[in-house]
N, C-alpha and C positions, 0 to 999 in steps of 0.2 A: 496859268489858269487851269482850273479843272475842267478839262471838255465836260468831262461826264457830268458836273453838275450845274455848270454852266448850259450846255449844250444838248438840254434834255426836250429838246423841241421834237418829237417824234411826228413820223413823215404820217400816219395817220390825222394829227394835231391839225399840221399844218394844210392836208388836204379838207379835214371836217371845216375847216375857216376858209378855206378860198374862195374871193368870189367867181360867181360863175362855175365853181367845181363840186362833184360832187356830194351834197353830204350826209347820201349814205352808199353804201356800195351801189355801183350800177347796174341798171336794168337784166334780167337773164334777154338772151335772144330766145325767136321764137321761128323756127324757121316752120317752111311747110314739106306736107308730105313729099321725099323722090316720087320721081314720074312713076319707076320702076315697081312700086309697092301701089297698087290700081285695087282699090275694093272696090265689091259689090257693090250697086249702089243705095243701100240700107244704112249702110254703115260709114258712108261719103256723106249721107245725109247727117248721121250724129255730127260726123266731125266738123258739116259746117255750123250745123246747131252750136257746135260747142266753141266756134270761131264765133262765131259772130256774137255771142255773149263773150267770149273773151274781150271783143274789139271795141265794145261797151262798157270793159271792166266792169260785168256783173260774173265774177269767177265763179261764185257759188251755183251759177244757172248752169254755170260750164259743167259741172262736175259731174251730173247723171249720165248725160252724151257720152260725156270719154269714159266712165265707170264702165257701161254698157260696150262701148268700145273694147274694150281690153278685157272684159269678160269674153264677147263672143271671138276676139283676135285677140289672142293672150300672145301671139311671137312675133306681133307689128310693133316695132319697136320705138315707130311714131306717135303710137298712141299712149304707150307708157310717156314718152317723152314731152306730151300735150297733158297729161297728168300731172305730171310733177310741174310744169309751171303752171298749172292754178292751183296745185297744194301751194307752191312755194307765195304763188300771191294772198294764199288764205292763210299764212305763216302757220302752216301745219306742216314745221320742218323735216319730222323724221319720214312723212308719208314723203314729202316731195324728193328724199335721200334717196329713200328706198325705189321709189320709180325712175330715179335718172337712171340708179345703177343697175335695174333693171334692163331698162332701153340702151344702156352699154354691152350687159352682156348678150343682148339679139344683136346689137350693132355697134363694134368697137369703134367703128370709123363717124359715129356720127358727133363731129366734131363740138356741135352748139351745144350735147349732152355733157359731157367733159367742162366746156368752158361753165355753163350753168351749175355742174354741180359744184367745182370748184368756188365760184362767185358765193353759191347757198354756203358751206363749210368756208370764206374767208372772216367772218366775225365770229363764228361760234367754235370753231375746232380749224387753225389757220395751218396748222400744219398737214392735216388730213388733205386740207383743198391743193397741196403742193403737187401732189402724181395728177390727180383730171386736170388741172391746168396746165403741167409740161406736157402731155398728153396734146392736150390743146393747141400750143405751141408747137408741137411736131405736125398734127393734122393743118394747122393755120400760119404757113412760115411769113405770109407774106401780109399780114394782119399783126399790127402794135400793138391791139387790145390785149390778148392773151399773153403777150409777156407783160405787157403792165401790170394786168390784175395779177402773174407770177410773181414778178414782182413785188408785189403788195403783201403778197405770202410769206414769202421768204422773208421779208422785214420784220412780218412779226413773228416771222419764228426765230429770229436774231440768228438767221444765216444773212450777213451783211454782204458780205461777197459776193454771194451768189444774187442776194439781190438787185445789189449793181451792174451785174452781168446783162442781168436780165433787163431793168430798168435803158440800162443804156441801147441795149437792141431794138425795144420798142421808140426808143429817140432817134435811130437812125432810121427806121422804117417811117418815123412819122415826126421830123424836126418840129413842125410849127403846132405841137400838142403842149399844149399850157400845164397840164396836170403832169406828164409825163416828168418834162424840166422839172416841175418844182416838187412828186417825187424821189427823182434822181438826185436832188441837189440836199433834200433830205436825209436821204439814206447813207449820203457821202457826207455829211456834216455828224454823222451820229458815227461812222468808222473815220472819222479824225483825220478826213482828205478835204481840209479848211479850203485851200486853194482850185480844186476840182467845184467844191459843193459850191463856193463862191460866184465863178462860172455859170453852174446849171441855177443857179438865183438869179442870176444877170440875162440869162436865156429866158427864164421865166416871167422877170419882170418888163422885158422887152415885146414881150405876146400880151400881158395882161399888167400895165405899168400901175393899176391901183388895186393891187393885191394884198393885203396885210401881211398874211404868210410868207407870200416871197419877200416881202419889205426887212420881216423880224427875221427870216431866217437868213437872208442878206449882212443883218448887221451882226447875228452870231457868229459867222463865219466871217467874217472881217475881225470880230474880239478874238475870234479863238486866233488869229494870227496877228492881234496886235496891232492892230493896221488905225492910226489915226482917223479916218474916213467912218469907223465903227459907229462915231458920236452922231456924225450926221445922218446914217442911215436906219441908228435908231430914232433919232428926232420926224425924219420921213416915214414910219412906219407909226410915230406917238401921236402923226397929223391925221392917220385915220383910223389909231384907237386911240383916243387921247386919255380913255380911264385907264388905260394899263398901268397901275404904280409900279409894277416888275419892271416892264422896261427901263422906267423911268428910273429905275434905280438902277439898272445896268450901266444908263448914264451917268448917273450919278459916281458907280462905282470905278468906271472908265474914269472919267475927269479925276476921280482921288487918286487913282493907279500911275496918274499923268502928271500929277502933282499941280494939276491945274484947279489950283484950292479958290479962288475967290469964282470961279466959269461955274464951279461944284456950287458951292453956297449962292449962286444967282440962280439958280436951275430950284434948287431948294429952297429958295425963298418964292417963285413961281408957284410948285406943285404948294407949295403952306398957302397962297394965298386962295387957290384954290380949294382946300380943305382942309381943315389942322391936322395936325401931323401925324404917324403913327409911329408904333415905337422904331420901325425897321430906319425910319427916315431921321428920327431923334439919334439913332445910332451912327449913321452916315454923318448927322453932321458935328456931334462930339470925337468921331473921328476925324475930322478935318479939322476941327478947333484943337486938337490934342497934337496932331501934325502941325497946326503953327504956332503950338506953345501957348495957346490963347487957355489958360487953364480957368481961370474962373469961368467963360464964356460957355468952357468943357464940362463945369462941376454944374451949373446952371441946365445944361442941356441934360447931362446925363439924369437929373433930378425929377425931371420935366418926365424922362423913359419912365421911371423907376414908379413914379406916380400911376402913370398908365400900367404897367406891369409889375409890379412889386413880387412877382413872384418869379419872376428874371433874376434868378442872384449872379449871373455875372454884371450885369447891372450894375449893383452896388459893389461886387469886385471891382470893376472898371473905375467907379467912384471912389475907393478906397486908393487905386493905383494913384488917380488924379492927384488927390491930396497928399500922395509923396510926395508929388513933383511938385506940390504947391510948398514943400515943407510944413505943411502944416499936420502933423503927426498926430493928436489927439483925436482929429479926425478921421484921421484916415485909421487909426486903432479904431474908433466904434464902427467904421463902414463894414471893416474887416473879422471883425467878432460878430458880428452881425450876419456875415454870410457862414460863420463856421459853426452858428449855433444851428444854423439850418442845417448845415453840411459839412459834419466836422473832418470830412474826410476829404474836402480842398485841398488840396496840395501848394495849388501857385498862392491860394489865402493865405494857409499858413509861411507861406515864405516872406510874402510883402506885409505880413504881422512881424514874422521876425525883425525886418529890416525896419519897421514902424519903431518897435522898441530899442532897436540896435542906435537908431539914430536919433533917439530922446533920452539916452544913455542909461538904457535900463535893463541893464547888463544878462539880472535872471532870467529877466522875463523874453528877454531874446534869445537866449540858452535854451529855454523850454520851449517857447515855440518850435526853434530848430530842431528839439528833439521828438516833437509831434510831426515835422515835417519828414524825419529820419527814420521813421516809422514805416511810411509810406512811399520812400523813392530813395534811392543813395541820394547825397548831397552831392552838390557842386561845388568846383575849387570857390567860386563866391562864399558860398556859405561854410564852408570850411575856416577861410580868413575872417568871416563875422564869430565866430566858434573861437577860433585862435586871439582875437583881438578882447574877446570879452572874457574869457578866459585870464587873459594878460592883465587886462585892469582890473580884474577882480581876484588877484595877486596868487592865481591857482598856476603858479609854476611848472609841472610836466604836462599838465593838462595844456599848456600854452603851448609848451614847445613842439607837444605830439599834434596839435591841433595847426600848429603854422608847417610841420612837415607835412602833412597830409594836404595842406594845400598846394604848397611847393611842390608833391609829386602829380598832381591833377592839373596845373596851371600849365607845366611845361615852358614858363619864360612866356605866356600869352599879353603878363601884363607885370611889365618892368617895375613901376614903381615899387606894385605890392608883395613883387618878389624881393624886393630890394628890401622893403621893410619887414618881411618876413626874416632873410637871412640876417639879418643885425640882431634882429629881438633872439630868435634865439641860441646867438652868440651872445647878449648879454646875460639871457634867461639860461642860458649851462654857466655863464661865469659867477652867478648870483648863487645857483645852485653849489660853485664849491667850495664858495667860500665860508657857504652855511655848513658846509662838512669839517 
């Protein structure tokens, strides 16, 4: 299976859906002034003016106090840093940038400025927030927040390594964090550590067992390694999104992988009764009709697709293939003219055109397809001995024999009969030729 396109559950996804987690980035802190930095008390007054409207969340009241603040103490590094979270709560981003980093360069060490500016630059610029949050992490060793939110960075900067590093640090500082696990289990499902991410979903749903997030990203990493169990843990995850058709089709697509064709078509007769179908689902289940040979049941459904999409031409490819197999060739010629009027530069059309013609025995007309198809792709030893055989009946003598060689050197003995009939004809096609001499 393709992780990557399977397994495109990104650990932002599945944190913006968890319940109880959440969903938008979290809160800046807001500490208070060190003892050590003691104003006048004019200026003790703004700052609690400008608390106490903060504590209100009327930020906009906040903003004159600490304006005046940082005019008259421009190198209190607190007060820049009481700036920039009510810019940042008045999402006046680049003011609130510019005063954290201010309040860092009066004060490298004040750690809450680093983790807030990092926090402000993780959705708009995630890579930038990487240095104030290690930062952070160096001032805050013994606090899981600031490798989390590190963590969060590093994900979306698709440094995955590093974010598991990190993720996992803040797990051991703080096991029984819900969001942490099912970070972690993320960001380990998206670098292709099925077995690990597996774990950190099972840690996560053990803190918080009615999770969606943890549920689906449980059952992707149980698909990505195959694991029987996959079915059921997408069905536990479909009991508390039950509109998910993705899912449902994950199932779907498991049970046909599984060859568990009739578990498949019970599941798809469910989600039909529920709503009629759409094309993704008309697709699943003419594959599964076409997997037990069921061809009319296959030609029926794909028709039903083709209705809703008609401008799906593999669609009517797929229906053109059917009608091979149904033998019935006249149809499956118009399916297949059909898609090459659209798109005459199909390659698999024109091959299953040739063979539509080849085996209604119409010998030119599967000669020329072949050579619309020879256009576009070397031919295959197949189509080599369709070339050779039409060739033969159509009493074009070198043309046959060069044409049953070239399959005999493509074939390599893969398939005995046809090399067996190859070698005889032309032993008889050189003996025919010398007699003619």
């Amino acid at each position: 299976m393709n992780a990557a396109r399977l397994l495109s559950v990104s650990l932002l996804a599945l944190l913006s859906g968890a319940a109880g987690s959440r969903a938008q980035a979290p809160a800046p802190r807001q500490p208070r002034p060190a003892t050590t930095q003691k104003l006048r008390n004019p200026l003790n007054d703004l700052l609690d003016e400008a608390q106490r409207a903060i504590d209100r969340q009327d930020f906009a009241a906040a903003l004159p106090p600490l304006q005046q603040v940082v005019a008259q103490q421009p190198e209190f590094a607190y007060g820049h840093f009481q700036l920039a979270y009510v810019f940042t709560a008045l999402q006046r981003w680049d003011d609130a940038r510019a005063a954290y980093q201010r309040a860092l360069a009066l004060d490298p060490k004040l750690a809450e400025a680093h983790l807030n500016l990092g926090l402000l630059l993780l959705d708009r610029d995630p890579a930038a927030a990487v240095a104030p949050l290690r930062k952070a992490v160096e001032l805050l060793p013994a606090q899981s927040r600031p490798r989390f939110l590190l963590g969060l960075a590093l994900e979306r900067t698709g440094d995955l390594p590093a974010a598991v590093e990190a993720l996992q640090g803040a797990a051991k500082l703080d096991p029984r964090d819900f969001e942490t696990h099912l970070a972690l289990a993320s960001v380990l499902l998206r670098a292709d550590q099925f077995a690990p991410a597996e774990a950190n979903f099972r840690e996560a749903l053990a803190l918080q067992p009615d999770s969606a997030p943890a549920r689906l990203g449980l059952a992707h990493a149980l698909d990505a390694q195959r694991k029987p169990e996959a079915v059921e843990a997408y069905r536990s995850y479909l009991q508390l999104q039950p509109a998910d058709r993705e899912a449902r089709a994950q199932v779907l697509r498991f049970l046909f992988e599984q060859k568990e064709y009739d578990a498949a078509l019970a599941e798809l007769d469910r989600m039909d009764a529920a709503q009629p179908p759409d094309v993704l689902l008309l697709r699943l289940r003419a594959d599964i009709r076409i997997a037990q040979s069921r061809w009319d049941e296959a030609v029926a459904t794909l028709q039903r697709a083709i209705a809703l999409a008609p401008e799906q031409r593999d669609l009517r490819a797929g229906l053109g293939r059917v009608y091979l197999q149904k033998r019935d060739f006249p149809a499956a010629e118009r399916e297949l003219l059909a898609v090459l009027r659209a798109d005459p530069g199909d390659s698999a059309a024109w091959k299953d055109l040739s063979s539509a013609y080849y085996l209604q025995g119409n010998c030119p007309a599967a000669l020329a397809a072949l050579d619309e198809l020879a256009r576009r792709q070397a031919l295959n030893s197949g189509a080599w001995f369709v070339r050779a055989t039409c060739y033969d009946k159509l009493r074009k003598t070198p043309e046959a024999i060069e044409a049953y060689q070239k399959f005999l050197s493509l074939d390599n003995g893969q398939n005995s009969n046809q090399d067996w009939q190859a070698q005889q004809r032309i032993a008889v096609l050189r003996h025919m030729l010398e007699k003619k001499r």
